[in-house]
C-alpha positions in Angstrom: 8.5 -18.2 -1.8 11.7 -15.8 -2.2 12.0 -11.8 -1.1 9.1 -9.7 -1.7 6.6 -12.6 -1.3 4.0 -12.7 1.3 2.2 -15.9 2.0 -1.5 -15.5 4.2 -3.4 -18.4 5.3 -6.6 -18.4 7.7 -5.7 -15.2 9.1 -8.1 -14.1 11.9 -8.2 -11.1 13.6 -10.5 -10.3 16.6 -11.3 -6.6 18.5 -13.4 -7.7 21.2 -16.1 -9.6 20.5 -16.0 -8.4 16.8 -14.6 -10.7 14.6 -12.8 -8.3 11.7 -10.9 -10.8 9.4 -12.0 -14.0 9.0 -10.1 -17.1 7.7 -8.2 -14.5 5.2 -6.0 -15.8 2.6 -3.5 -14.9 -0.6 0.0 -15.0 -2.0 1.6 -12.2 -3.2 4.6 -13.2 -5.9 8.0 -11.3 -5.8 7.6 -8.2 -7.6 3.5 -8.6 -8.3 0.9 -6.2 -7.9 -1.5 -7.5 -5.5 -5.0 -5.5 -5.1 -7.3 -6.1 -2.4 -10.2 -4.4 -2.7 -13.7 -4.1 -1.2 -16.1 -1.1 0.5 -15.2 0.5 4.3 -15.6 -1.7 6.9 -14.4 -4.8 5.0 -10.8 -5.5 6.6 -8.7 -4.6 3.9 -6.7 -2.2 5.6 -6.3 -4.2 8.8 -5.0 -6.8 6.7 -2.0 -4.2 5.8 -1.8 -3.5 9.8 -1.1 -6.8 10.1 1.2 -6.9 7.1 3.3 -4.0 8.3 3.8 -5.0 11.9 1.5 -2.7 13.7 -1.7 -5.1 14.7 -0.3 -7.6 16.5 -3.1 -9.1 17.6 -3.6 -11.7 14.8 -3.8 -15.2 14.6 -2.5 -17.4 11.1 -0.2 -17.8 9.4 1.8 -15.4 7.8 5.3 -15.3 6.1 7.2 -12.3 4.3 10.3 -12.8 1.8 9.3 -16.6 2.6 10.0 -16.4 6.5 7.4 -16.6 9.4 6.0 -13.1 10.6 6.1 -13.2 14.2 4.3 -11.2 16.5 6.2 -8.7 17.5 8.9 -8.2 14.4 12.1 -6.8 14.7 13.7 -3.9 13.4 15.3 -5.0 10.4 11.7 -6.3 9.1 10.7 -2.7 9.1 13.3 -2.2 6.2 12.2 -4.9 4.0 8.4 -3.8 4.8 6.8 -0.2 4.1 4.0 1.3 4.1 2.1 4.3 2.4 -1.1 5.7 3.9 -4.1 7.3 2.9 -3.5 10.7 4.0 -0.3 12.5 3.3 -1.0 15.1 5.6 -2.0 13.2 8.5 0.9 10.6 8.0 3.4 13.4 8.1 4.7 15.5 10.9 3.3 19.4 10.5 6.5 20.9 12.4 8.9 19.2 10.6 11.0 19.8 7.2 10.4 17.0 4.0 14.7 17.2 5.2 14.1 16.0 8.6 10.9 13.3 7.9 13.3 11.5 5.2 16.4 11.6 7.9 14.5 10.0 11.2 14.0 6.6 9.6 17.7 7.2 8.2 18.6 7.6 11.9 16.5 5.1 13.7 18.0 2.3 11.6 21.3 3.9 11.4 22.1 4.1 7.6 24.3 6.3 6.7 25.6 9.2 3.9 21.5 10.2 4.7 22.3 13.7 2.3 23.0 11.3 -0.2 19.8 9.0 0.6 17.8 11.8 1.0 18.5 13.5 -2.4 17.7 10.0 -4.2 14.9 9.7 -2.8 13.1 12.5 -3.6 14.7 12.4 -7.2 13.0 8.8 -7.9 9.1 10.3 -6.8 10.2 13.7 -9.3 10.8 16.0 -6.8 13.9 18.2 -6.9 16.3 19.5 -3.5 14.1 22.2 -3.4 11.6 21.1 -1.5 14.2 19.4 1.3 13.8 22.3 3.8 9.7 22.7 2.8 6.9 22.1 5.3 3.9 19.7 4.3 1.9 22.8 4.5 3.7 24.4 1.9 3.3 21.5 -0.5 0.1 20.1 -2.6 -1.3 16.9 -1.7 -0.1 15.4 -4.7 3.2 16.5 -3.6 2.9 15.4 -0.1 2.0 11.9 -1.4 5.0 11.8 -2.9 7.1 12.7 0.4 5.3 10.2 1.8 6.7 7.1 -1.0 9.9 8.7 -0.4 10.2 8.2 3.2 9.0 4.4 2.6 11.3 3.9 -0.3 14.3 5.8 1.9 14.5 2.4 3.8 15.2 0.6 0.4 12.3 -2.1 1.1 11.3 -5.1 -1.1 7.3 -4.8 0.0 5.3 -2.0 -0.3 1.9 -1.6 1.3 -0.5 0.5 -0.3 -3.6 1.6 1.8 -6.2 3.9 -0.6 -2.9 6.3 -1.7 -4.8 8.2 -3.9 -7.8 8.3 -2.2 -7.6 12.0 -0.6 -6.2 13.6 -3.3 -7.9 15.6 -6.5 -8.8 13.2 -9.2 -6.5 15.4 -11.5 -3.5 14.0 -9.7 -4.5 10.4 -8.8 -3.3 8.9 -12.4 0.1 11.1 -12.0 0.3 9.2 -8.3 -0.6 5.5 -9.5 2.0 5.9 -12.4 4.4 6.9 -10.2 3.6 3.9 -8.0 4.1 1.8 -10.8 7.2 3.2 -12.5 8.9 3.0 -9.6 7.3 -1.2 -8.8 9.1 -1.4 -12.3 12.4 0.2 -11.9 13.2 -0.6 -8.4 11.5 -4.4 -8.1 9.2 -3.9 -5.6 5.9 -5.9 -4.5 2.9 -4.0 -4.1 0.1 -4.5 -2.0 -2.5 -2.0 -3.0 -5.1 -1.8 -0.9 -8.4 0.4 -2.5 -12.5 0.5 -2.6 -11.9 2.0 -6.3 -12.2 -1.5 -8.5 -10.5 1.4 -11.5 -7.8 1.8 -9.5 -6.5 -1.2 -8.5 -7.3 -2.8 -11.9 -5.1 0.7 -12.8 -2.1 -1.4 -10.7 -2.7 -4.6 -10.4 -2.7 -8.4 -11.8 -4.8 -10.1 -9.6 -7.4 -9.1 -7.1 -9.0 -10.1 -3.5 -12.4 -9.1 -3.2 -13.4 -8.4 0.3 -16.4 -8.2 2.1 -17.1 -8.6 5.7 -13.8 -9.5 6.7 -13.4 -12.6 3.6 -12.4 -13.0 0.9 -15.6 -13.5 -1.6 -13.7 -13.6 -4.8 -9.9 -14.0 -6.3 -9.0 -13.2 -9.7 -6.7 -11.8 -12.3 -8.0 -8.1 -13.5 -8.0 -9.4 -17.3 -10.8 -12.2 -16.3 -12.8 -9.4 -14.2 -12.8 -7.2 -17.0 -13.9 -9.6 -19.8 -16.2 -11.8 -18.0 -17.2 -10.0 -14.8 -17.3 -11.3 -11.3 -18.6 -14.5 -9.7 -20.1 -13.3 -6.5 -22.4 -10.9 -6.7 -20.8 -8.4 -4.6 -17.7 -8.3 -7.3 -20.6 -8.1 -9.7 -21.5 -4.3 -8.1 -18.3 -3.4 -7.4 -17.9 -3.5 -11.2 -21.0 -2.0 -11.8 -20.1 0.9 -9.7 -16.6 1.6 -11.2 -18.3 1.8 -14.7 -20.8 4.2 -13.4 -17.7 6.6 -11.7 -15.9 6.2 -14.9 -19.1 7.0 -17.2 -19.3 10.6 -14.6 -16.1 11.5 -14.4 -15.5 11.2 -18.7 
């Protein structure tokens, strides 16, 4: 498989005696959305950790952009590989400007014209120079998020990991964040790997879906078969279920 793939096959990973991801496996095309999705607890987002370089205590196999992950990657994997977390104001630094959280990964890899980088970057998530010299504090979450897909897209990566992104903000702004998300997957090429416990939002995103429960995979399929004929396993089957009670409440 070419850039932007990722290839998984019998991926374990072990904390102890506790077994967290067992036998995982998927592909991920170049430039799909790929949603993995399942309650807390079920080892979606370690799969991402493992994805994005920072568990490297795995064992599998696993290939990005069609070449071997290895344990400890190098720097230049960390351009081609990004990731977004849940909580935009834990994931970025209180004491610093939105100015100087887009320039460190500018500097660590050594890229330069960064004012020029910088301004691009927030222009493609819609926000204007203004808020360069802006603390997180002084910004909404929705706007936070949005620092925070600017400092992974800064890096100009092919891959980008997803983990619950619109999870801690107000449900006003989630749709305004996942169409961001996926007007910039569009325009720019990217593959996404969203990772959620919200069936409605990654069927919001994505093609094809991983169910996950107790560190497996129970169930993989494409969101247009899930929606017309429901799930196989009967854990999919209340996943479902509880996504059309959320949407019933919240309309």
């Amino acid at each position: 498989m070419g850039p932007g793939s990722i290839v998984v096959r019998n991926l374990n990973v072990r904390f102890g005696e506790a077994h967290v991801l067992k036998d995982v496996s998927f592909t991920v095309g170049s430039g799909e959305s790929f949603g993995l999705v399942g309650e807390s607890g079920s080892g979606k987002s370690t799969v991402l950790r493992v994805l994005s370089g920072l568990n490297r205590n795995w064992d599998g196999v696993v290939e990005i952009d069609g070449n071997p992950l290895p344990q400890r990657p190098d720097k230049a994997f960390f351009r081609s590989v990004q990731m977004v977390f849940q909580d935009p104001f834990g994931s970025l630094h209180p004491r610093m400007t939105i100015d100087a959280i887009l320039a460190e990964p500018l500097a660590i890899h050594g890229l330069d014209q960064p004012d020029r980088r910088i301004e691009r970057a927030l222009a493609e998530v819609g926000l204007d120079g203004g808020f360069r010299f802006r603390f997180p504090h002084q910004l909404s979450g929705g706007q936070r998020q949005r620092v925070a897909i600017a400092r992974a897209l800064i890096l100009e990566p092919r891959i980008l990991l997803l983990d619950e992104p619109t999870s801690a903000l107000d449900v006003s702004i989630q749709a305004e964040v996942l169409n961001l998300l996926q007007d910039l997957k569009l325009r720019l090429g990217l593959t996404l790997l969203l990772v959620s416990h919200n069936l409605a939002v990654v069927g919001h995103m994505c093609s094809r879906v991983a169910v996950m429960k107790l560190g497996r995979i129970v169930e993989e399929s494409d969101i247009d078969s899930l929606r017309k004929q429901g799930g196989q396993d009967a854990y999919t089957q209340e996943l479902i279920a509880a996504s059309r009670r959320v949407a019933l409440a919240s309309a």
